[in-house]
N, C-alpha and C positions, 0 to 999 in steps of 0.2 A: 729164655723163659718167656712164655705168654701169657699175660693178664687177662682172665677172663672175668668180663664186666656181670657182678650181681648188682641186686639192690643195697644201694649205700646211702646209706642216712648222712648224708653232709652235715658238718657243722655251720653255725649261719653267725654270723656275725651282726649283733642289735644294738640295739641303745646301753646295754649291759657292756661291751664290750668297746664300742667307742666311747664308752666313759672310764674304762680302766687306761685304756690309750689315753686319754685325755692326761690323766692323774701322774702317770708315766713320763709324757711329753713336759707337763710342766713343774716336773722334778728338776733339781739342780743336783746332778748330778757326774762333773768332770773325773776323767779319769783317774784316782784316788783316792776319790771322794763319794763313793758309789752309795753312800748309806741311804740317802733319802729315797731309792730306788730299793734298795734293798730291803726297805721293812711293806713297801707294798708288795715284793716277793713274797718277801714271808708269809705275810698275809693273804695271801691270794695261796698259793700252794701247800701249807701245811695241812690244812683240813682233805687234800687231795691224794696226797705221796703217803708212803708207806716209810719213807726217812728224808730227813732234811737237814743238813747240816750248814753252819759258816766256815771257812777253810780259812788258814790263817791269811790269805792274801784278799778275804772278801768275797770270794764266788760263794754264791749258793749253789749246793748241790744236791739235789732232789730224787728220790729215784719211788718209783713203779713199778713194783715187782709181778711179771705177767703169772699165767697159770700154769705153764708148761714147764716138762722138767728142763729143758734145755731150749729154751728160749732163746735166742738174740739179744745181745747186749747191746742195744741202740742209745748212743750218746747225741743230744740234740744241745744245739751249743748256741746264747744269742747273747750279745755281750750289752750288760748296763747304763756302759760309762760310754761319756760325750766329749767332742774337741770343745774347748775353754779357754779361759785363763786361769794363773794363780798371781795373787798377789806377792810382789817380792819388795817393797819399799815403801815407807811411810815417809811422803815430803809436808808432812802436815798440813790442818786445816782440811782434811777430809778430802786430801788429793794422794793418789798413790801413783808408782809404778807396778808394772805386770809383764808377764811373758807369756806365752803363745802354750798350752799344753794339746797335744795332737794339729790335724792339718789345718791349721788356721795361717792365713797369710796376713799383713799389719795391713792392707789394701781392703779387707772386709770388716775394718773396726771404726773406723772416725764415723764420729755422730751415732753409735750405737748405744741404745737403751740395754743395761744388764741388771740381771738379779747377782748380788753377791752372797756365797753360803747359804747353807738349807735352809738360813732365818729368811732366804730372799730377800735382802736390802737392795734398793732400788738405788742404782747408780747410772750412771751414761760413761761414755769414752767421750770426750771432748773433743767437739773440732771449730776451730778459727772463723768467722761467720764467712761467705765469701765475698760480702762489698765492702769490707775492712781487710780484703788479701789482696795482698803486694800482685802484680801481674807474674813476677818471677816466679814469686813465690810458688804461684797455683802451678807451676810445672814440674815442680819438686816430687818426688814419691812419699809417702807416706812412709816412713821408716815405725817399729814398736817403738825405740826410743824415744820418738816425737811425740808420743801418744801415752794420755795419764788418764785415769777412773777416778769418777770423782763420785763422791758420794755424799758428799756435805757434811751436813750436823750429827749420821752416824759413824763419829771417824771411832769412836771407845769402842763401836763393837766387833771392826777390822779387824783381821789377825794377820801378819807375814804367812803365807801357805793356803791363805783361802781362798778358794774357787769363785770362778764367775761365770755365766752364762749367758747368753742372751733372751731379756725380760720380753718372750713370743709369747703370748697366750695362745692355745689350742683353739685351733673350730673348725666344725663344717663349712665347707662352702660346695652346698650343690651336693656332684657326685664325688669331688674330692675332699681330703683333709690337709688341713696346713696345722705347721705346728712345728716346734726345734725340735733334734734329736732323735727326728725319724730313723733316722740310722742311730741308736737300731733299737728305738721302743715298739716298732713295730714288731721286731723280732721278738723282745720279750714279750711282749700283748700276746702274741701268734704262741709261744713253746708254753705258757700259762694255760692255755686254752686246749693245746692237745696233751699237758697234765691230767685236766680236769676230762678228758676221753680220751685217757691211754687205753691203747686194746691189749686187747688178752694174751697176746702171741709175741709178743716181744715184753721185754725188762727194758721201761725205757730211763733214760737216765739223763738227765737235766740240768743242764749247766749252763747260770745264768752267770758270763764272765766280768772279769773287771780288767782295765785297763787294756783291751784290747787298740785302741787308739794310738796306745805310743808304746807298739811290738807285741802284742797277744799273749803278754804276760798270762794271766791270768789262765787264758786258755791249757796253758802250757800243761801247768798244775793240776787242775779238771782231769784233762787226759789220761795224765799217770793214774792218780786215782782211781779213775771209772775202770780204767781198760777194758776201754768196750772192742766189740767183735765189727762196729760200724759206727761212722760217725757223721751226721748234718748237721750242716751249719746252716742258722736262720738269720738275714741278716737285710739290709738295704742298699740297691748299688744303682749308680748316679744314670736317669734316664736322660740321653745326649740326643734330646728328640725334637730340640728347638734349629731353626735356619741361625746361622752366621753368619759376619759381614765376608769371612775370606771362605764360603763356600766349603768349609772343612767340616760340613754335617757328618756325624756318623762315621767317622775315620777312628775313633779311638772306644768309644761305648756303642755299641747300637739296641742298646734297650729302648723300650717306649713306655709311656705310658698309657692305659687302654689293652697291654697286650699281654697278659698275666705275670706269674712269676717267671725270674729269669734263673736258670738253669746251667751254674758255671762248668764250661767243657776244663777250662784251665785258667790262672792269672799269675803276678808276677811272684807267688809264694807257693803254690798249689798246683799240679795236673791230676784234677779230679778223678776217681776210680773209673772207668767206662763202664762199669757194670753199674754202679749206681746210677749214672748219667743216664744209660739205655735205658734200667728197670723204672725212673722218673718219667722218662718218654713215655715208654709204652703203657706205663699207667695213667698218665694225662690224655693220651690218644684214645685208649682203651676207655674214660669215661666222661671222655668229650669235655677236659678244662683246658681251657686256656692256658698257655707256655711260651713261653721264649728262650733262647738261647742265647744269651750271655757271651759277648764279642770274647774270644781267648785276648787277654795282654794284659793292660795294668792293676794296678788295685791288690787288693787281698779281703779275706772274709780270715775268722779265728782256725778256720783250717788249716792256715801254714803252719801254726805251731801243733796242731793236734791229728793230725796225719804221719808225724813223724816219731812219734812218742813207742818206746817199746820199740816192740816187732816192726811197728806199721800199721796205722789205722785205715782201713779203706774210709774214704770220707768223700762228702759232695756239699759244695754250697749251694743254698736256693734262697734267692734273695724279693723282695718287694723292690718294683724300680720308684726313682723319685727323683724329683727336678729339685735341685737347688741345694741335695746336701751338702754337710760343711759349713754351712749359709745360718743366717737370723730366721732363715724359714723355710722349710721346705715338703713342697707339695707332690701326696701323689692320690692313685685312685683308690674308693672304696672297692671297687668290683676287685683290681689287682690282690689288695689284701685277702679278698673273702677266696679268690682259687689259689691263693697260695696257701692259704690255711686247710682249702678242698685236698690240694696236690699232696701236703706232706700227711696229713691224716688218713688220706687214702691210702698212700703208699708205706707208711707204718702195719694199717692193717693187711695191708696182703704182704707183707716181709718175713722172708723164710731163708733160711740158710741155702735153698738152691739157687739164689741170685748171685750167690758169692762162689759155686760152685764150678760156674765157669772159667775159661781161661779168659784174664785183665784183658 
């Protein structure tokens, strides 16, 4: 199929919109604990969709009914929830234990500032000063068990099972943003906004997931549901764009930042459709946005569980790159956001059932 370039009204990304990102980013919102994410959902797309439902595991599922009688059933999928903690131990005195929820390693905790639960109570992870540590000592690893959140004088409002986060406040800097949770509020910000300009020629259907951090649960469920005829996934995947001491740049991601969105060919859950892969190319090509290609190997986006659902969903992830996820903070560009928001909007609007017509 050939994309032939009209006049297309891009969507533009303003102070409207890095303030919804903002609001997003500084939600506390760990994997099973998606609510405080979830009522800026609501809020943001109900006055948009055509139906909005809560599904018993949490996703909101939104749908845009196009104009035609046989439309395309397009499922756009970006998931809520964030890597955390949950609290599991009360040692009293406003001291807990906790354990790890999604890909958190106990090596990115000590001395960190956290909000705990939606109430955001201001806690730290504790660590040992270093001119009162033993010389051995400092060569020891950082084990979770060695590691406690303290919160002080609000220990009554603690519960066993409550989330924590890391207390990053949002901001610009420049042409970038920094903020937690990039992965993947970017992607809800982004599927929010081509809600509010779904086009006419597809039925697009909305699925903003939960728990995809620890196994795409949530995505899972979405899929069945919708059973759509195509499915994208909006998400954010780690830009491996800095030099290292053992010279091992670029061996395992080679996204960048500065070089648009990245366009997954395959990872270790997924081998994206190649028809969707191509029809993303050659409409990036065709109106001159900026793309990248997305190293085939690790990682995963909510695609692995929702490609496999039913028959078979053709699916493609397209992600925002970003330095540091996983992290207390993690930075990527303004421009990367605004062509990926260009890429997937554009290529919504020109989606027709002769993309899927050819042979995989």
């Amino acid at each position: 199929m050939t994309i032939m370039a009209d006049e297309h009204d891009f969507p533009q990304i303003g102070d409207e919109q890095i303030k919804l990102l903002e609001c997003l980013s500084n939600a506390c919102a760990v994997s099973g604990d998606e609510g405080e994410v979830r009522r800026i959902v609501l809020n943001e797309v109900r006055p948009h969709a055509d139906e909005v439902k809560v599904d018993a595991l949490g996703n909101v599922l939104a749908t845009k009914r196009g104009s035609g009688e046989h439309s395309l059933r397009v499922m756009l999928a970006a998931h809520m929830d964030e890597v955390g903690l949950m609290i599991t131990s009360d040692e009293g005195e406003g001291i807990y234990r906790f354990d790890t929820v999604g890909g958190l390693a106990a090596t990115d905790l000590p001395g960190k500032v956290m909000w705990v639960s939606t109430e955001h109570i201001p806690a730290v992870i504790g660590i040992k000063p270093f001119h009162i540590t033993e010389p051995d000592e400092r060569k020891k690893p950082f084990t979770l068990d060695s590691l406690r959140l303290d919160v002080g004088p609000a220990t009554g409002k603690i519960k066993l099972g409550d989330r924590a986060t890391f207390a990053t406040s949002f901001t610009q800097i420049g042409p970038s943003l920094r903020g937690k949770a990039l992965d993947n509020r970017l992607g809800v910000a982004t599927l929010i906004e081509l809600i509010k300009r779904a086009p006419p020629n597809i039925d697009l259907l909305a699925a903003f997931t939960v728990q995809e951090e620890i196994g795409l649960r949530g995505a899972r469920v979405a899929a069945f549901v919708f059973d759509p005829d195509v499915a994208i996934i909006l998400d954010s995947t780690p830009a491996y764009d800095l030099p290292v001491w053992d010279a091992d740049e670029n061996v395992r991601y080679n996204t960048r930042l500065d070089a648009g969105p990245a366009i997954y060919v395959g990872d270790s859950s997924t081998l994206s459709d190649p028809r969707l892969v191509r029809f993303l190319i050659e409409t990036a090509e065709e109106y001159k946005i900026p793309y990248q290609i997305r190293q085939p190997g690790g990682g995963g986006t909510d695609a692995g569980a929702i490609h496999k659902q039913r028959e078979g969903i053709p699916s493609v992830s397209v992600s925002v790159p970003g330095r540091y996820n996983h992290s207390p903070a993690s930075i990527v560009r303004l421009s990367d956001w605004q062509h990926t928001l260009n890429l997937v909007e554009t290529a919504l609007s020109h989606l027709t059932p002769e993309v899927l017509a050819g042979d995989r």
